[in-house]
N, C-alpha and C positions, 0 to 999 in steps of 0.2 A: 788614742791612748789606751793603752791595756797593762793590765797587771796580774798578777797571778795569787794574788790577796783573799785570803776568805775570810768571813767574821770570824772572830772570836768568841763572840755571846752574842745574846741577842736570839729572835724567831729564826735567825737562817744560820743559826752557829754553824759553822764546816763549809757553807756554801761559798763558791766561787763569787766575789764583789763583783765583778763584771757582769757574771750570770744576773746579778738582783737587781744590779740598774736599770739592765733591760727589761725586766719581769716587776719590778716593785720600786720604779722611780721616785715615786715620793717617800716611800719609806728611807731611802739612802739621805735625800733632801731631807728631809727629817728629822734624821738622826746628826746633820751637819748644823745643822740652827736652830731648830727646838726643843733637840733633846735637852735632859738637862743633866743625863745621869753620864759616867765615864763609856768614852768612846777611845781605842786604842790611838795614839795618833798617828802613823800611818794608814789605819783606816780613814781618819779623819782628814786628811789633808790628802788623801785619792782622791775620798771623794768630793773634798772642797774644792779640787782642782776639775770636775766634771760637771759640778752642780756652784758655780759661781755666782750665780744670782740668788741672794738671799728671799729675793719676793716672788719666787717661780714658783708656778704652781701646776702639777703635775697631774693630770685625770687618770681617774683610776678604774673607770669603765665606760663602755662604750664600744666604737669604730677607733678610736684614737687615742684607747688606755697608754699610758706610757709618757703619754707627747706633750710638750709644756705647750701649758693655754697660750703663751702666746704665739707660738708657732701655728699652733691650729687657727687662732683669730684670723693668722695671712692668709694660711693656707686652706683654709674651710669655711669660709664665711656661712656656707649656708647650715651648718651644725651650730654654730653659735648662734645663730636664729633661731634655731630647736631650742636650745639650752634655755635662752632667753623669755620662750614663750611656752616651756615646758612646767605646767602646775609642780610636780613632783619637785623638780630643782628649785623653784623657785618656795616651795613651804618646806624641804628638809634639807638642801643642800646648801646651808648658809656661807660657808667657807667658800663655795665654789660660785656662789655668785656675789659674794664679797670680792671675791679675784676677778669677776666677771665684769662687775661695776667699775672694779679701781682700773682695770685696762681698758675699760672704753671710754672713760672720761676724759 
């Protein structure tokens, strides 16, 4: 799916939407379910039509910036073991191993 959509407002006003899903995935997911402020609704419903899982959570560095955890859980098991046994994530990265817990349970 592609579109030829850019924000309106917002950090990437003018930017191509396609360009930011691939470069700033969570922030699109983001702005589809946590925002709380007005989001155009064609931007909103591209991007809800991209980002359909409201409980996906999107890394935002690393080897696999971009990629929804749980694609990486299949696909990389041995990073989720880092993540898992990584002090750093595990004392400031609480959202990211709140998503971490809820998908291995």
């Amino acid at each position: 799916m592609s579109s030829d959509l850019k924000f309106r407002s917002g950090k990437y006003k003018g930017c191509s939407i396609d360009e930011i899903i691939k470069e700033d995935p969570s922030y699109c997911h983001f702005l589809v379910y946590k925002f709380k402020g007005y989001v155009p609704k064609d931007e909103k419903e591209y991007l809800s039509s991209v980002f359909m899982d409201p409980d996906s959570y999107f890394l935002s560095f690393g080897p696999y910036k971009g990629m929804d955890l749980k694609d990486v859980i299949n696909e990389y098991p041995d990073y989720i073991e880092y993540l898992l046994n990584d002090e750093f994530i595990q004392n400031k990265c609480f959202r990211l191993k709140e998503a971490l817990n809820k998908l291995l349970s």
